[in-house]
C-alpha positions as a Markdown table, in Angstrom:
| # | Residue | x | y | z |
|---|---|---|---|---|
| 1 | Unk | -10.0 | -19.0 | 1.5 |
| 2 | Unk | -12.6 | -20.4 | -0.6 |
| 3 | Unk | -11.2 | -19.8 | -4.5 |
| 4 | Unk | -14.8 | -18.6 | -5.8 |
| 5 | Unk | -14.5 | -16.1 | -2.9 |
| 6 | Unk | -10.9 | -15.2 | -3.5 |
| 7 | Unk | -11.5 | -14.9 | -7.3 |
| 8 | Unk | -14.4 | -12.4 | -6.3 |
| 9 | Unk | -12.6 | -10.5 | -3.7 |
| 10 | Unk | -9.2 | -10.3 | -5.0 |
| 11 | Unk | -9.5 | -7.6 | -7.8 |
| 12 | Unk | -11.3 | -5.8 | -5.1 |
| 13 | Unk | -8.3 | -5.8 | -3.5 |
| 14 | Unk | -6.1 | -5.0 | -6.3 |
| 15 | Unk | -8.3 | -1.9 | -6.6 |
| 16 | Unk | -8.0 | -0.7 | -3.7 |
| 17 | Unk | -4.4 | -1.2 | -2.8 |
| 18 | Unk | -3.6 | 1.1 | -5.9 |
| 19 | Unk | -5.7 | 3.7 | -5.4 |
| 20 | Unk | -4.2 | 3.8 | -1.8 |
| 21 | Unk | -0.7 | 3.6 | -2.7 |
| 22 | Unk | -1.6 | 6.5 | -5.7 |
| 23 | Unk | -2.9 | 8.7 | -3.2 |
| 24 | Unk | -0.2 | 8.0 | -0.4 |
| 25 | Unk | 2.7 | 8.4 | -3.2 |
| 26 | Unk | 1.0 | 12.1 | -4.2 |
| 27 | Unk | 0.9 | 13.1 | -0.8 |
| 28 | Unk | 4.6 | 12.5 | 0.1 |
| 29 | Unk | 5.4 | 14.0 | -3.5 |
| 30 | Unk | 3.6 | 16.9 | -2.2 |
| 31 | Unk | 5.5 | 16.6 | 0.8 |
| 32 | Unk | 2.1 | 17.1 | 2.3 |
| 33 | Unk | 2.7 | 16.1 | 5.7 |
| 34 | Unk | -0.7 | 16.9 | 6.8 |
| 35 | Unk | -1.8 | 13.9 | 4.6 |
| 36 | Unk | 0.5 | 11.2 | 6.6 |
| 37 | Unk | -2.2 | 10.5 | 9.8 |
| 38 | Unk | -4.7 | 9.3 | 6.6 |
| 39 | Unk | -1.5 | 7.5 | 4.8 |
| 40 | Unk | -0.9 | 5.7 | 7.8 |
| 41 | Unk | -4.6 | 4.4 | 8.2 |
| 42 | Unk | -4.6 | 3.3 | 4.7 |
| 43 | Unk | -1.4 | 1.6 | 4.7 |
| 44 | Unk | -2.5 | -0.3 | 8.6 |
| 45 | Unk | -6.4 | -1.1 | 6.7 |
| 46 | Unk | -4.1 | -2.4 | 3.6 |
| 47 | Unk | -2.0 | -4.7 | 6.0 |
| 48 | Unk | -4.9 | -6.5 | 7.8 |
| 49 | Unk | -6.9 | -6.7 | 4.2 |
| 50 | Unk | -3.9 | -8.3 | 2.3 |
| 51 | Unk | -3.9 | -10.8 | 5.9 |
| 52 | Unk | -7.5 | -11.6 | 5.5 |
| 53 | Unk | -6.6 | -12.5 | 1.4 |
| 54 | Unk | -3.2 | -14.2 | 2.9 |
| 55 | Unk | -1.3 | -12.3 | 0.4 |
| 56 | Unk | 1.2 | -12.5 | 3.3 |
| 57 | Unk | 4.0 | -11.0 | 1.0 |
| 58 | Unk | 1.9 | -7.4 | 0.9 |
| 59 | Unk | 1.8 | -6.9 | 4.8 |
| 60 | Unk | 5.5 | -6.7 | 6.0 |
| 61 | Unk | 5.8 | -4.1 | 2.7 |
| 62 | Unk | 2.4 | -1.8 | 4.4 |
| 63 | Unk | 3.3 | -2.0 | 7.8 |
| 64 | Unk | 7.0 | -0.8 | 7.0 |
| 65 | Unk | 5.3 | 2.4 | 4.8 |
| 66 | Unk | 2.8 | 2.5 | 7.8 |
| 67 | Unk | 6.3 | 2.9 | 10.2 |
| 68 | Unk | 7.6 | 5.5 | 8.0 |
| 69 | Unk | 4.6 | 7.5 | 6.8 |
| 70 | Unk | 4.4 | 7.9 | 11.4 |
| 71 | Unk | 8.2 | 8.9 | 11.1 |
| 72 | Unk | 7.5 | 11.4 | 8.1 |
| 73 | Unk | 4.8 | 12.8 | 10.0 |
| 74 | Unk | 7.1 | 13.9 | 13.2 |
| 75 | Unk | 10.2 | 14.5 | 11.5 |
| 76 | Unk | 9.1 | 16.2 | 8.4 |
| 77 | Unk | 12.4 | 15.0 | 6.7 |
| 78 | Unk | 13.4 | 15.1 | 3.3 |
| 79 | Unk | 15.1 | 12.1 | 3.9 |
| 80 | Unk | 12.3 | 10.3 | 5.6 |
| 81 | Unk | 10.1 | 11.7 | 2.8 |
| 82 | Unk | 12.1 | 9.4 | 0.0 |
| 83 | Unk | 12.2 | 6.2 | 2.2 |
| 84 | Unk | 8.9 | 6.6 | 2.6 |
| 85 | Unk | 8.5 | 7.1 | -1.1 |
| 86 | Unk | 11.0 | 4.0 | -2.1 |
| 87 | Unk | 8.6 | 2.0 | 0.3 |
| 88 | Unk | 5.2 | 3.2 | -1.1 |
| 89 | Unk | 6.9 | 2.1 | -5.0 |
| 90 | Unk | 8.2 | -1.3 | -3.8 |
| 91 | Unk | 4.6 | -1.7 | -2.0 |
| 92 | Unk | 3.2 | -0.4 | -5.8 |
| 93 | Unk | 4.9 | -3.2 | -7.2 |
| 94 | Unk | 3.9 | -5.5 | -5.6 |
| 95 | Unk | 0.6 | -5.1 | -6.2 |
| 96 | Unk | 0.8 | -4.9 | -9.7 |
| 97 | Unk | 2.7 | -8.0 | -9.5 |
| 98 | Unk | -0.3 | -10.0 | -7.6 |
| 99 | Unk | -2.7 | -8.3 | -10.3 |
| 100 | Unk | -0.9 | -10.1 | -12.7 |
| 101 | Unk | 0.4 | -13.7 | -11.3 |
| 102 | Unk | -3.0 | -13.9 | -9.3 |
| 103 | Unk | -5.2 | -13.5 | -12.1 |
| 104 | Unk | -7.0 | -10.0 | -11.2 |
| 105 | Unk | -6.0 | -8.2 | -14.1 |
| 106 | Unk | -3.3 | -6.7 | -16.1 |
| 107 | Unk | -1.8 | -3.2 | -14.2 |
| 108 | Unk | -3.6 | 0.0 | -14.5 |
C-alpha cells in the first residue's frame, strides 16, 4: 500500500477496531447474547479491513473472536463467554499496539 495512503487510512483503522472491540467486550460482559450475530459481523468486517491494510497479525486474532462470538451465540456458555472475552482483550491489544509502533497515535 501506498505509505501516504496507509498513513491516511491507518488511524482510521485504529478507530475503528476499538470502538468494535469496546462494544463486542460490553456485550459479552453483559452476557448479552443477543448482541453476538452483530459481534460477529464486526469482528469478520475487522478481518478483511486489517487484510486490505496487511496488518496480517490482526486477522487470525478477529477471525478466532469471530469463531467464538458464533460458538457464544449457540452455546450461551459461561465458559465460552470468557474465551471469547480473553480473545476480544488479546485482539484489544493488539490494536493498541499497532496504534503505537505504526504511528497512529498513542492508546485511547
Amino acid at each position: 500500500m501506498d505509505d501516504d495512503l496507509y498513513a491516511k487510512f491507518l488511524p482510521q483503522f485504529v478507530a475503528l477496531a476499538r470502538a468494535r472491540v469496546s462494544v463486542a467486550l460490553a456485550a459479552v460482559a453483559q452476557r448479552d447474547h443477543g448482541a453476538m450475530p452483530a459481534t460477529v459481523r464486526e469482528l469478520h468486517s475487522l478481518a478483511g479491513e486489517a487484510g486490505l491494510l496487511g496488518l496480517d497479525e490482526v486477522i487470525p486474532l478477529a477471525r478466532d473472536g469471530e469463531r467464538k462470538a458464533k460458538l457464544l451465540q449457540v452455546s450461551r456458555a459461561d465458559a465460552d463467554a470468557d474465551a471469547l472475552e480473553a480473545a476480544l482483550r488479546d485482539l484489544q491489544r493488539l490494536i493498541d499496539g499497532i496504534a503505537v509502533t505504526k504511528g497512529s497515535g498513542a492508546p485511547v
